[in-house]
C-alpha positions as CSV (number, residue, x, y, z in Angstrom):
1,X,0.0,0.0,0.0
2,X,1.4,3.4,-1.3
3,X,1.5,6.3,1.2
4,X,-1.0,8.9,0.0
5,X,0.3,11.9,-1.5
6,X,-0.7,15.0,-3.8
7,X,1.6,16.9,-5.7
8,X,1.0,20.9,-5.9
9,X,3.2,22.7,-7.8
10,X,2.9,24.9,-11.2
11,X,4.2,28.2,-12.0
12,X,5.4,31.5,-10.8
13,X,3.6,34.7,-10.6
14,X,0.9,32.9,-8.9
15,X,-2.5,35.2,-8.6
16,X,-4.1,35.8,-5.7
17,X,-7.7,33.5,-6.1
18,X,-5.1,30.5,-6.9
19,X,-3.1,31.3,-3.7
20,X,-6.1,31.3,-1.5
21,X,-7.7,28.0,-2.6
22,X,-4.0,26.5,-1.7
23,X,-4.3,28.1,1.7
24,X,-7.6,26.4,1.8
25,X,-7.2,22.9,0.2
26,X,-3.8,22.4,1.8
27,X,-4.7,21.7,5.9
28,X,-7.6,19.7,4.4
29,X,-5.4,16.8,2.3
30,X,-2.8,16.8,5.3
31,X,-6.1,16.4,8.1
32,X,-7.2,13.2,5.9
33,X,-3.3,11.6,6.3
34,X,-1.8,12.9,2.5
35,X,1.7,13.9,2.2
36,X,2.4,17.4,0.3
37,X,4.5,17.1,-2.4
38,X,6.2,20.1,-4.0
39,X,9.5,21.2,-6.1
40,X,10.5,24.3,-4.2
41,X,10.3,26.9,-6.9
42,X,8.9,30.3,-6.7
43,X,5.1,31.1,-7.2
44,X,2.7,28.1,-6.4
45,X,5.5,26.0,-5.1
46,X,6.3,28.9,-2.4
47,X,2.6,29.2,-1.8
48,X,2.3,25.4,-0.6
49,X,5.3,26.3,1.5
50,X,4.1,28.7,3.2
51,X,0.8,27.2,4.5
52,X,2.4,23.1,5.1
53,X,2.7,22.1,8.2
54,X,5.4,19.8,6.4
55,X,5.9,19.6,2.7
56,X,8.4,16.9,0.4
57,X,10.3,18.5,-1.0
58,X,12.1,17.4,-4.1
59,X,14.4,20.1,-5.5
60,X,16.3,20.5,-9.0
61,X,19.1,20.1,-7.3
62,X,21.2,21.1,-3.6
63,X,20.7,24.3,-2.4
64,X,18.5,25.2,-4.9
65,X,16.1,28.5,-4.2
66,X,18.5,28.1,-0.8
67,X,16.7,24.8,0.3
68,X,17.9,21.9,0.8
69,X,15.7,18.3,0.5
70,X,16.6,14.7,0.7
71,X,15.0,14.6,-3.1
72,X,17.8,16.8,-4.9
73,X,19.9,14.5,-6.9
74,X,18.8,13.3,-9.9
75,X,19.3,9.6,-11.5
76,X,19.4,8.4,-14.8
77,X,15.7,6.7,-14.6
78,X,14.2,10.3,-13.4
79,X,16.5,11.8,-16.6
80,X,15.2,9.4,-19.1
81,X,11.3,9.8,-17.5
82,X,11.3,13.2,-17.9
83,X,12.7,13.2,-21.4
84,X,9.7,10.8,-22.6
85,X,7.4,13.2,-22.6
86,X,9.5,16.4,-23.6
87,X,11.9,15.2,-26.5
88,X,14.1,18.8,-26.4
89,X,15.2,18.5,-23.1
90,X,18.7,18.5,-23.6
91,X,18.0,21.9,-25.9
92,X,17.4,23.5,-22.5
93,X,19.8,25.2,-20.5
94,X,21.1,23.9,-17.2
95,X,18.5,25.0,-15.2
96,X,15.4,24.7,-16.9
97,X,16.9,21.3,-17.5
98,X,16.9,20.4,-14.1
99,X,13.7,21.4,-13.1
100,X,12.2,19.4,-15.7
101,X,13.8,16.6,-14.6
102,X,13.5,16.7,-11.2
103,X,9.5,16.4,-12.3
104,X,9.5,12.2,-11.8
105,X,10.7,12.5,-8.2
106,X,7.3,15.0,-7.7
107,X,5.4,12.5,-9.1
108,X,6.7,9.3,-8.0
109,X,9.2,9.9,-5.2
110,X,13.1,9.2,-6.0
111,X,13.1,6.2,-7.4
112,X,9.9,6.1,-9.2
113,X,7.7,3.8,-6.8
114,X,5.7,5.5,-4.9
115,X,3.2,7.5,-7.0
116,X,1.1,10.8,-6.0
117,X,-3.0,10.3,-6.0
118,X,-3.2,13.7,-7.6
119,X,-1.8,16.3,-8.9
120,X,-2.6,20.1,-8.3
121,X,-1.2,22.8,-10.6
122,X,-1.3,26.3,-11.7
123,X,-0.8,27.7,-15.0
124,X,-2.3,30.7,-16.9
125,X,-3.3,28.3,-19.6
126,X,-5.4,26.4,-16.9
127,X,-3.9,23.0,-19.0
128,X,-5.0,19.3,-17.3
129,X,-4.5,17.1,-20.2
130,X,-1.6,16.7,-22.3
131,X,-3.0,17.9,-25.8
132,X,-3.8,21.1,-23.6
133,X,-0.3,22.0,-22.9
134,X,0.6,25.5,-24.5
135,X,4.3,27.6,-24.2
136,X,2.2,29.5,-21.4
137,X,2.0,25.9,-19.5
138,X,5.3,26.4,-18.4
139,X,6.5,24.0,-15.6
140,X,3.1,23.0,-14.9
141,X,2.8,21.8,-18.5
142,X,5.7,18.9,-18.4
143,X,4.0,18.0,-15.2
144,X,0.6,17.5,-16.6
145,X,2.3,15.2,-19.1
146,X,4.1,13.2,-16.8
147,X,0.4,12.9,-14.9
148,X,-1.3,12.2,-17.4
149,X,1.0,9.7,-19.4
150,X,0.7,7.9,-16.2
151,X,-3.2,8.1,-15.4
152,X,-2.6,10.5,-12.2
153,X,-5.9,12.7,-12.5
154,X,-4.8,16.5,-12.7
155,X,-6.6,19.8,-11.4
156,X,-5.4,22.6,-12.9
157,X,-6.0,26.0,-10.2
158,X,-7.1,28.5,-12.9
159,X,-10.2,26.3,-13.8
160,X,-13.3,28.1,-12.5
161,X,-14.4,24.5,-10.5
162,X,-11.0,23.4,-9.5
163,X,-11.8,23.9,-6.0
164,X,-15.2,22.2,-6.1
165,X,-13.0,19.2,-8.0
166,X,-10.7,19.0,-4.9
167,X,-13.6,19.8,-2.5
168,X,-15.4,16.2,-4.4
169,X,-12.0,14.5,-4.6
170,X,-11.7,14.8,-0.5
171,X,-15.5,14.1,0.3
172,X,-15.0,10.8,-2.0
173,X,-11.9,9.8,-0.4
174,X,-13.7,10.2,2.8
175,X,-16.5,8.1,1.3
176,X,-14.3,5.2,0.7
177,X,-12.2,5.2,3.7
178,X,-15.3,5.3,5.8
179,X,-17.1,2.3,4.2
180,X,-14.3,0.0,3.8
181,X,-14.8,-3.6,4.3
182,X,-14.3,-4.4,7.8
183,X,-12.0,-7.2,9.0
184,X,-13.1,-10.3,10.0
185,X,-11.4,-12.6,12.5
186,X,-12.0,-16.5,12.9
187,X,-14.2,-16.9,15.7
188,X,-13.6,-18.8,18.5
189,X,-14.6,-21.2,21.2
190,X,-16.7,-19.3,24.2
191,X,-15.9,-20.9,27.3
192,X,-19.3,-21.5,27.9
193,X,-20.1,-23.3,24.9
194,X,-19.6,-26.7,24.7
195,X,-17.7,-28.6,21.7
196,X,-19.1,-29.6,18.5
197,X,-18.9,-33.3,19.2
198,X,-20.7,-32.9,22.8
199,X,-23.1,-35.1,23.4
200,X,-21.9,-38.0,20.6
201,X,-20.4,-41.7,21.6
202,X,-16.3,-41.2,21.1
203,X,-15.6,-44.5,19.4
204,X,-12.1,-45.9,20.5
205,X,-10.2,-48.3,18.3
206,X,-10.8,-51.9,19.5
């Protein structure tokens, strides 16, 4: 069983409604037991920051934006991940480089096993699919491919019903973990009962 996680992260220059519904949305997920996930840039990343009791961090690399995270080295799987789904990656300079491909550990922790639930984002584009992603995407964009190449469900902040998505999302959740199926445990003898075979001749070998 995976430990339950949501990503938020997205751009910089982050407006003010966006901020608010992360101020909003992010006590909630961390009240029902999620981990916050976020990359430690400026804008929405700074945001979640700010208003985490405790967010994971994974970074582009050490002391990046003066931080430092036990996610901030990048290995060849995360490299070759995050190159799937943006083919001029290596046009990029070394920092946009690196924050694309620190985008696998955000999404499935270090060494790719433990994937995110969801994925929240901001970009002025409002993007949440793949064919959506424009040059205003940004950041957010190569993480909405990554989500969605994987089947992670993505809820982009500067959709008009993005916060009655999460609101569902967390009333849901509540819903299932609520009605799970109880465990059952093989009952036993009360002392007070008497055996199955009470009553009944015991036959002894002759």
């Amino acid at each position: 069983r995976f430990p339950m996680s949501v990503v938020i992260s997205g751009n910089e220059n982050l407006p003010e409604a966006p901020a608010m519904i992360i101020a909003r949305i992010v006590p909630m997920f961390e009240k029902f037991g999620f981990t916050i996930r976020s990359g430690g840039l400026n804008g929405t990343d700074e945001m979640v920051e700010k208003v985490s009791s405790k967010v994971e961090l994974h970074l582009p690399f050490k002391g990046f934006n003066k931080k430092e995270s036990t996610s901030q080295f990048s290995n060849e799987i995360c490299k070759e991940f995050a190159r799937r789904v943006e083919p001029n990656i290596d046009d990029l300079s070394k920092i946009p480089k690196a924050i694309l491909e620190k985008n696998p550990r955000l999404l499935f922790f270090f060494y790719l096993t433990v994937p995110a639930q969801l994925v929240i984002v901001w970009s002025p584009d409002g993007c949440e699919r793949s064919h959506e992603v424009t040059p205003r995407s940004g950041n957010a964009g190569h993480i909405v491919k990554l989500a969605t190449s994987s089947g992670i469900p993505v809820i982009n902040l500067n959709r008009p019903d993005a916060e009655q998505r999460i609101m569902v999302y967390l009333e849901n959740f509540n819903v299932q973990q609520q009605t799970k199926a109880p465990t059952y445990e093989q009952p036993t003898q009360q002392p007070n009962q008497q055996p199955a075979n009470a009553g009944k001749p015991i036959h002894k070998p002759s």
